[in-house]
Short mmCIF file of the C-alpha atoms (twelve columns), coordinates in Angstrom:
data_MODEL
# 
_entry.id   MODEL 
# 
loop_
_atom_site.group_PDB 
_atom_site.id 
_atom_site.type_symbol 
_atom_site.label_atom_id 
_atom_site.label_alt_id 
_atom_site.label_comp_id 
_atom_site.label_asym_id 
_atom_site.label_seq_id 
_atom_site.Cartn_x 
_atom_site.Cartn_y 
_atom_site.Cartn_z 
_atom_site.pdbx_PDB_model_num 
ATOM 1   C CA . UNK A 1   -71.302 -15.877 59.661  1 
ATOM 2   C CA . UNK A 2   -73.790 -13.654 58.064  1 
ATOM 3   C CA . UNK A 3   -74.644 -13.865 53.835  1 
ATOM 4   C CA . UNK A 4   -73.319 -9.643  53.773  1 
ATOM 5   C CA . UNK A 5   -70.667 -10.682 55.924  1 
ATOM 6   C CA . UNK A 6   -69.236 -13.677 53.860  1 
ATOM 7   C CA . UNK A 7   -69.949 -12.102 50.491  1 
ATOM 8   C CA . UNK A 8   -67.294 -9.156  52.208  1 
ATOM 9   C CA . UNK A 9   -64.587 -11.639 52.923  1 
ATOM 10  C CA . UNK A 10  -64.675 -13.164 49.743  1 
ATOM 11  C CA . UNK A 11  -64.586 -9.827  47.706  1 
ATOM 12  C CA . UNK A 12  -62.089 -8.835  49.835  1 
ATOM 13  C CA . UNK A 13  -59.688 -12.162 49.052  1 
ATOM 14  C CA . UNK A 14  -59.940 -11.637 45.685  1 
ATOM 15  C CA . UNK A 15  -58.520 -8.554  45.496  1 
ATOM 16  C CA . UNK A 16  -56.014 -9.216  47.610  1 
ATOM 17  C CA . UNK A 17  -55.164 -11.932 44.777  1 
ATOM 18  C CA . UNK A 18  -55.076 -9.778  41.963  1 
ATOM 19  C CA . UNK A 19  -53.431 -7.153  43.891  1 
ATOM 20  C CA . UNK A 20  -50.730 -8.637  45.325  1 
ATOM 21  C CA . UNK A 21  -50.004 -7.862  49.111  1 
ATOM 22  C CA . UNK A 22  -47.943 -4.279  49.812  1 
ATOM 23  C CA . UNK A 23  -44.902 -6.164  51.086  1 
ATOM 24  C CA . UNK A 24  -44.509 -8.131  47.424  1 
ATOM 25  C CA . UNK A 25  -45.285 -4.975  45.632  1 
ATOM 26  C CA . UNK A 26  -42.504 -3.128  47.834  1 
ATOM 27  C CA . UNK A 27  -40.425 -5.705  47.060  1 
ATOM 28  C CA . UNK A 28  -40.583 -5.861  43.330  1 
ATOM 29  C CA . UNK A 29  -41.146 -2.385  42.444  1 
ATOM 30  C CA . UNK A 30  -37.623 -1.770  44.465  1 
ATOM 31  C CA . UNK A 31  -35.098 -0.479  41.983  1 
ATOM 32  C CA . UNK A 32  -32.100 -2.918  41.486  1 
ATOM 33  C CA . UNK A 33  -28.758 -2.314  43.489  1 
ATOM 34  C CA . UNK A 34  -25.461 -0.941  41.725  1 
ATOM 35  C CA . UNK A 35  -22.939 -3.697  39.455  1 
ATOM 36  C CA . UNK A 36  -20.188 -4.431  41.899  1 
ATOM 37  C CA . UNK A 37  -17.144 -2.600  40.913  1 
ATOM 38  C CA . UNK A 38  -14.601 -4.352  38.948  1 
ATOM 39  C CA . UNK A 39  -11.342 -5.725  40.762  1 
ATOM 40  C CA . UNK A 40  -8.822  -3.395  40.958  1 
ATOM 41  C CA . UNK A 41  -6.287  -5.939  40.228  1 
ATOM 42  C CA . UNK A 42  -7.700  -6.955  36.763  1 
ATOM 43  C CA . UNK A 43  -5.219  -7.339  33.510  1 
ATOM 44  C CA . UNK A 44  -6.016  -4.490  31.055  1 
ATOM 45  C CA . UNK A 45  -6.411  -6.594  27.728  1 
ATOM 46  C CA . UNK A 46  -3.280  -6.570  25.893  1 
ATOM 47  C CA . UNK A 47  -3.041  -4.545  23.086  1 
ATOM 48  C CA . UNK A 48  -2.878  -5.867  19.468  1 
ATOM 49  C CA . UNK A 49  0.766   -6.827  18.518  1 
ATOM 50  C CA . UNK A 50  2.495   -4.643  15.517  1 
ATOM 51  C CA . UNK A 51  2.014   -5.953  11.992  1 
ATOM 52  C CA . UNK A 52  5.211   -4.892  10.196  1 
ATOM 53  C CA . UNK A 53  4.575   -3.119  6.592   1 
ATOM 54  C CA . UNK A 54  4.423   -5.547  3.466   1 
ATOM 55  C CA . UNK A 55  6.256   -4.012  0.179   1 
ATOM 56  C CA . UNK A 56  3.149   -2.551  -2.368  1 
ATOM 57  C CA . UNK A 57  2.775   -5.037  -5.221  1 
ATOM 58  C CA . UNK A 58  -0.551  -4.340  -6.518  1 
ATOM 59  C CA . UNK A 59  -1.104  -4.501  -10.229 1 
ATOM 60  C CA . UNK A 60  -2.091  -0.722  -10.625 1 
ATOM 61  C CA . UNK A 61  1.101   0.322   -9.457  1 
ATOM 62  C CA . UNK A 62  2.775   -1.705  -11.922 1 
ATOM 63  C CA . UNK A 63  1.258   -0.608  -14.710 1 
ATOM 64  C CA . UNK A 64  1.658   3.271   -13.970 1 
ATOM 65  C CA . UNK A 65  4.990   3.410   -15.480 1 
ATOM 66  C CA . UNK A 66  6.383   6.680   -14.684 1 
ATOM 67  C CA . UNK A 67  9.075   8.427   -17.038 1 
ATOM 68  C CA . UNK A 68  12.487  8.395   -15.227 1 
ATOM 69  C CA . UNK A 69  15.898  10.099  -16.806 1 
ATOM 70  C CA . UNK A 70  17.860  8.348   -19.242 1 
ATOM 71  C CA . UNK A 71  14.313  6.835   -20.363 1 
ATOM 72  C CA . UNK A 72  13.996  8.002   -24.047 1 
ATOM 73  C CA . UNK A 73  10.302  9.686   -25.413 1 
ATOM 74  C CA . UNK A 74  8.901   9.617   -28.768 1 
ATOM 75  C CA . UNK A 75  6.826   13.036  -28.678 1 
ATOM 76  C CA . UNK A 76  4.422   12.746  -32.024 1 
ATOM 77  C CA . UNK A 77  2.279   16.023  -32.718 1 
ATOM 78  C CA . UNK A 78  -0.323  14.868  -35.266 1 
ATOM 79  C CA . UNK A 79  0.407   16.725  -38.520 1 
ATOM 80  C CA . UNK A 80  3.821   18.982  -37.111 1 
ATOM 81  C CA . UNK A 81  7.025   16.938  -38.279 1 
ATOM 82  C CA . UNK A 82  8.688   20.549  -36.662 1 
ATOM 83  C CA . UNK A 83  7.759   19.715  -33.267 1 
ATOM 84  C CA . UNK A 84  7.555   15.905  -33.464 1 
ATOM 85  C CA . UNK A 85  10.877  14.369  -32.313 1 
ATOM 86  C CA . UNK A 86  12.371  11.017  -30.255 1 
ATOM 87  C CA . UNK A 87  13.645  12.908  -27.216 1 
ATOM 88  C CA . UNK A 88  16.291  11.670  -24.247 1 
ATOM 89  C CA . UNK A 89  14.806  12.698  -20.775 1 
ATOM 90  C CA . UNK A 90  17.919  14.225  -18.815 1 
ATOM 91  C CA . UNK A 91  19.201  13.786  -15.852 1 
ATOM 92  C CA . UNK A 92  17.333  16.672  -14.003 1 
ATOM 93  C CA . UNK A 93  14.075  15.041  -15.547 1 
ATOM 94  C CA . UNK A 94  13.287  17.528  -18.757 1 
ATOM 95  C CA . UNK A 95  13.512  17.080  -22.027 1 
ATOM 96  C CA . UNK A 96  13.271  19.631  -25.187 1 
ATOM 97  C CA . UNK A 97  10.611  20.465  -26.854 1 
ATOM 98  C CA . UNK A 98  10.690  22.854  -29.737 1 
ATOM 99  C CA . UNK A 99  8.303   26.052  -28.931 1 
ATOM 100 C CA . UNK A 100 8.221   24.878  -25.403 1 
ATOM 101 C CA . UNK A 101 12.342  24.866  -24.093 1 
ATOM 102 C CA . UNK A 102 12.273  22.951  -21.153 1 
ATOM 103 C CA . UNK A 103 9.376   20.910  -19.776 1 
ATOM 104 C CA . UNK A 104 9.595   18.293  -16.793 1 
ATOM 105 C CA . UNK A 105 9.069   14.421  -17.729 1 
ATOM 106 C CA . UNK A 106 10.282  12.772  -15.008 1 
ATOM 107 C CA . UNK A 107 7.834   11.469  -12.317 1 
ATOM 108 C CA . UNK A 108 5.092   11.466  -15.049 1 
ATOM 109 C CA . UNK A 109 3.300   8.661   -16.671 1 
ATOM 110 C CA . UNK A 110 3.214   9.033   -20.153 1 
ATOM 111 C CA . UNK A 111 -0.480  10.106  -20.489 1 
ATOM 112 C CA . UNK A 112 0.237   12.802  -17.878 1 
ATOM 113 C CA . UNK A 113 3.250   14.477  -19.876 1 
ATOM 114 C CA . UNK A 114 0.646   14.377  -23.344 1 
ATOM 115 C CA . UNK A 115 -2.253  16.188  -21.251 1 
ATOM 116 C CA . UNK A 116 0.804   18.880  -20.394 1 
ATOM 117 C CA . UNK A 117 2.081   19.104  -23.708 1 
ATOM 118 C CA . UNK A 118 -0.892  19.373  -25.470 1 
ATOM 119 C CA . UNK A 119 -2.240  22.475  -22.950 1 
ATOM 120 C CA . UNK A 120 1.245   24.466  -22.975 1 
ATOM 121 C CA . UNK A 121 1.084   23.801  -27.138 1 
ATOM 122 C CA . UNK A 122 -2.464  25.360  -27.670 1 
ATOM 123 C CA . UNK A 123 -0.605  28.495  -27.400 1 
ATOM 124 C CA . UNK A 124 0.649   28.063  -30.548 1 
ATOM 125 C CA . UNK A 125 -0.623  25.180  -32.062 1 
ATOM 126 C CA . UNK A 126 -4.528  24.722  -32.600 1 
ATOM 127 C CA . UNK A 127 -5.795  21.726  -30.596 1 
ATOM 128 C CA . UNK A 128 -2.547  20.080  -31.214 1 
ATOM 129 C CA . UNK A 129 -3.157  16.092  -31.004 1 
ATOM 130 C CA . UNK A 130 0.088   15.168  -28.998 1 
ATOM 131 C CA . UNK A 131 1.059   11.387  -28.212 1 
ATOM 132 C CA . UNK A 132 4.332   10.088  -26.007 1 
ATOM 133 C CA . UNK A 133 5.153   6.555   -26.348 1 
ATOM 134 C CA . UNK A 134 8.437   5.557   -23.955 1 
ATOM 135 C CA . UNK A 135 10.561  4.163   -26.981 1 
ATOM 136 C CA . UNK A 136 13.283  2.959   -24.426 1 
ATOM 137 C CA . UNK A 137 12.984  2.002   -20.357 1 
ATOM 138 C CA . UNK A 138 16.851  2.788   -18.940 1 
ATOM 139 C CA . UNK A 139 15.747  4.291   -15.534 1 
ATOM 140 C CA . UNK A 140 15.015  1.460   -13.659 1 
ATOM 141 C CA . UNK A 141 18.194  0.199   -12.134 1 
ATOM 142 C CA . UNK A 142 18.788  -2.218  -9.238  1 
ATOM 143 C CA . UNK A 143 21.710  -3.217  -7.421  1 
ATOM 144 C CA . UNK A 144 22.809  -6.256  -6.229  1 
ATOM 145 C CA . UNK A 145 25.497  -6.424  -3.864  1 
ATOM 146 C CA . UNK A 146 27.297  -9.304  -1.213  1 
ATOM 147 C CA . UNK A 147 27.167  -13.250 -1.856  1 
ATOM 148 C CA . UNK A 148 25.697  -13.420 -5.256  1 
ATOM 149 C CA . UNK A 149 28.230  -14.349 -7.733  1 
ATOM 150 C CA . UNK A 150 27.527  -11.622 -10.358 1 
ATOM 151 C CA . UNK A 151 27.032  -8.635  -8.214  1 
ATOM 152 C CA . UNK A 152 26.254  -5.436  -10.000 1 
ATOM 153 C CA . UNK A 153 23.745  -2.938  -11.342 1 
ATOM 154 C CA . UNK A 154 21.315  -4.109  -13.129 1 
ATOM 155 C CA . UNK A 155 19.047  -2.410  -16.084 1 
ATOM 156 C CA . UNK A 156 15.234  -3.384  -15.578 1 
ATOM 157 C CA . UNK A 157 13.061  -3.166  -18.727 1 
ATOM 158 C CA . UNK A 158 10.404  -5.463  -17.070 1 
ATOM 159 C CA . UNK A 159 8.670   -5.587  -13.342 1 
ATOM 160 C CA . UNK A 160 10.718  -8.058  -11.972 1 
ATOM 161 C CA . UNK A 161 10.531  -9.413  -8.053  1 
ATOM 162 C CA . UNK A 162 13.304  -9.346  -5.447  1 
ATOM 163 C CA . UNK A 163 14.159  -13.685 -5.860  1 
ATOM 164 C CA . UNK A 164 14.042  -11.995 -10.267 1 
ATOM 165 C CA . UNK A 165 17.416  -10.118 -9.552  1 
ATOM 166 C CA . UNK A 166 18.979  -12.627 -7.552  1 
ATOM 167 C CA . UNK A 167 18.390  -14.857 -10.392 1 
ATOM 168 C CA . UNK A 168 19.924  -12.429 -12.942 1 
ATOM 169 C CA . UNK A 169 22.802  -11.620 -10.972 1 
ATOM 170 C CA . UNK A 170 23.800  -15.613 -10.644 1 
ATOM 171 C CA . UNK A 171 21.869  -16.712 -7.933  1 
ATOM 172 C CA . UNK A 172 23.879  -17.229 -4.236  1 
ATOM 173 C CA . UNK A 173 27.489  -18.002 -3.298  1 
ATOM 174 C CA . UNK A 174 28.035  -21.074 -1.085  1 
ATOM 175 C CA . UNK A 175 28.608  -18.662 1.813   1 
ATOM 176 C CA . UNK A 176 25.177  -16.877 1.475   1 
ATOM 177 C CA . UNK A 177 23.551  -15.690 4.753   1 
ATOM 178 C CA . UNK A 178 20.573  -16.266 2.724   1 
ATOM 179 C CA . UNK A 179 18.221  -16.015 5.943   1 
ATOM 180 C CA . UNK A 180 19.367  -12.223 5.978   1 
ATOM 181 C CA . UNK A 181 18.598  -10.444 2.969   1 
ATOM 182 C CA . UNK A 182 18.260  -6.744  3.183   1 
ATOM 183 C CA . UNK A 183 16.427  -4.481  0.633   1 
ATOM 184 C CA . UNK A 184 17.565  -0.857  0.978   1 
ATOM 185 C CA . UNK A 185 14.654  1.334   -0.629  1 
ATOM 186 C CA . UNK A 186 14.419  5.195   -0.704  1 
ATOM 187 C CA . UNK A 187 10.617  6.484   -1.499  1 
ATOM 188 C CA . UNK A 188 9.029   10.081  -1.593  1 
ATOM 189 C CA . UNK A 189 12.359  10.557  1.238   1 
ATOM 190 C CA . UNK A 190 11.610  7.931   3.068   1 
ATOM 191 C CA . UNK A 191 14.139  5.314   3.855   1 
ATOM 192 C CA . UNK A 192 13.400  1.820   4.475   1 
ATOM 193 C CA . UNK A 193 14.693  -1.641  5.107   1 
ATOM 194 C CA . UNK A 194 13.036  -4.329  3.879   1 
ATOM 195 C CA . UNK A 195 14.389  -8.077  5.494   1 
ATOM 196 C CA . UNK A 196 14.041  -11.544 3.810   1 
ATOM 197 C CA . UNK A 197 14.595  -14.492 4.743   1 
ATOM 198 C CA . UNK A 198 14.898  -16.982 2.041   1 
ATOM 199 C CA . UNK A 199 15.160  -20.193 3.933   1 
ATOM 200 C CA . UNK A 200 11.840  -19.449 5.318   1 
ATOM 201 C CA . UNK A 201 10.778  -18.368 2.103   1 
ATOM 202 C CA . UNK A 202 11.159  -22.128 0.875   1 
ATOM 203 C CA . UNK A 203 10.062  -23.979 4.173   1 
ATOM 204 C CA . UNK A 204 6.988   -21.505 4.890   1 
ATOM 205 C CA . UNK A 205 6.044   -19.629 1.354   1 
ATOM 206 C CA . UNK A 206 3.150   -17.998 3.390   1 
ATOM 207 C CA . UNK A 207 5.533   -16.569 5.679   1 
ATOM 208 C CA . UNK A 208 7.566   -14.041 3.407   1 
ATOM 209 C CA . UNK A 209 6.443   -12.334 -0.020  1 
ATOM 210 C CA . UNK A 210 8.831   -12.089 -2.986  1 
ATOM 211 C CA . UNK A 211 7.736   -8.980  -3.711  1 
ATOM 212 C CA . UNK A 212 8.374   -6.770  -6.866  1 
ATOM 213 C CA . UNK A 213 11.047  -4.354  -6.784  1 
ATOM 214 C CA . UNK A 214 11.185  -0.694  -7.391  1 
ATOM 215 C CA . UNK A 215 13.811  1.895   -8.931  1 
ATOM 216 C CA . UNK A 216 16.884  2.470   -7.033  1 
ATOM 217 C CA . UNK A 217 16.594  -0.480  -4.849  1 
ATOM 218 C CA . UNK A 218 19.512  -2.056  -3.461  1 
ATOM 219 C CA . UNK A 219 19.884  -5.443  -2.749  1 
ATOM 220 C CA . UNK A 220 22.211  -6.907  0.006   1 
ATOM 221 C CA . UNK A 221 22.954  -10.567 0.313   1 
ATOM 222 C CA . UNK A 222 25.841  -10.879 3.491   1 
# 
């Protein structure tokens, strides 16, 4: 072989090298095929089972004490003996407030009800300093009702939970179905039914919640 023709070939099989050949470049440039479909006859993941609603028993809701009838108000004005008075909420929720008539308490915490007295008093007081301190709780009731051996209704001047009132009203009766306690509740006109099961209560504490009761509750032990 000739020196031009040798130094040819070898140029030639270098590129080829570096290159690649046009059936490998085809190959690998070639765009990939579509996923196979999935199988028609799948499952579809099953959906998340249904955590049933736990009673509220935060803290903050405790401590927002809202004014209920029966529940008797010392309204103070700061410097107005006329006005100031210890005042019995009704039952339609008002009480009676000299200058004012008639002015809705019930539903209201008791800072709420001084921000509306004080405003609807500017009329004709100036910047009238107004305080309302809940002298006495009587609108919290509860009732107890089946195999407890004091059933009744029950005054609550304190939070107290739903094992509290079954306490209070003498704990069970030796026939108890105590694995089918019912709390009736009636919120914002909403009624609910709330089920414990004491038994499980005591074997599994993690299972059920002895959670704090609300006003009007009613209590059911069959």
């Amino acid at each position: 072989m000739s020196r031009p023709l040798f130094v040819s070939a070898i140029v030639f099989a270098t590129v080829g090298l570096l290159t690649g050949s046009p059936h490998a470049q085809a190959a690998g440039s070639r765009a990939p095929g579509p996923a196979p479909a999935p199988s028609a006859s799948a499952p579809a993941p099953a959906a998340a089972a249904a955590v049933p609603a736990v009673p509220d028993t935060s803290a903050s809701d405790l401590e927002a004490y809202r004014i209920g009838a029966e529940d008797v108000l010392d309204v103070a004005v700061w410097n107005d003996t006329a006005v100031s008075r210890v005042v019995p909420v009704r039952p339609d929720g008002k009480i009676s407030v000299p200058l004012l008539g008639d002015v809705q308490a019930a539903g209201m915490t008791p800072g709420q009800l001084q921000a509306v007295l004080a405003r609807e008093l500017s009329t004709y007081i100036a910047k009238p300093q107004v305080t309302v301190i809940v002298q006495q709780v009587n609108s919290i009731k509860v009732s107890v009702l089946g195999q407890v051996k004091t059933p009744g209704r029950f005054d609550l001047k304190s939070p107290a939970t739903l094992l509290d009132m079954i306490a209070q009203a003498g704990g069970f009766t030796d026939f108890a179905a105590k694995d089918r306690i019912l709390v009736l509740r009636t919120a914002n006109g909403a009624h609910d039914r709330i089920h414990f099961d004491y038994n499980s209560f005591v074997s599994n504490p993690g299972e059920q919640q002895n959670f704090y009761l609300q006003r009007g509750d009613i209590i059911i032990v069959p």
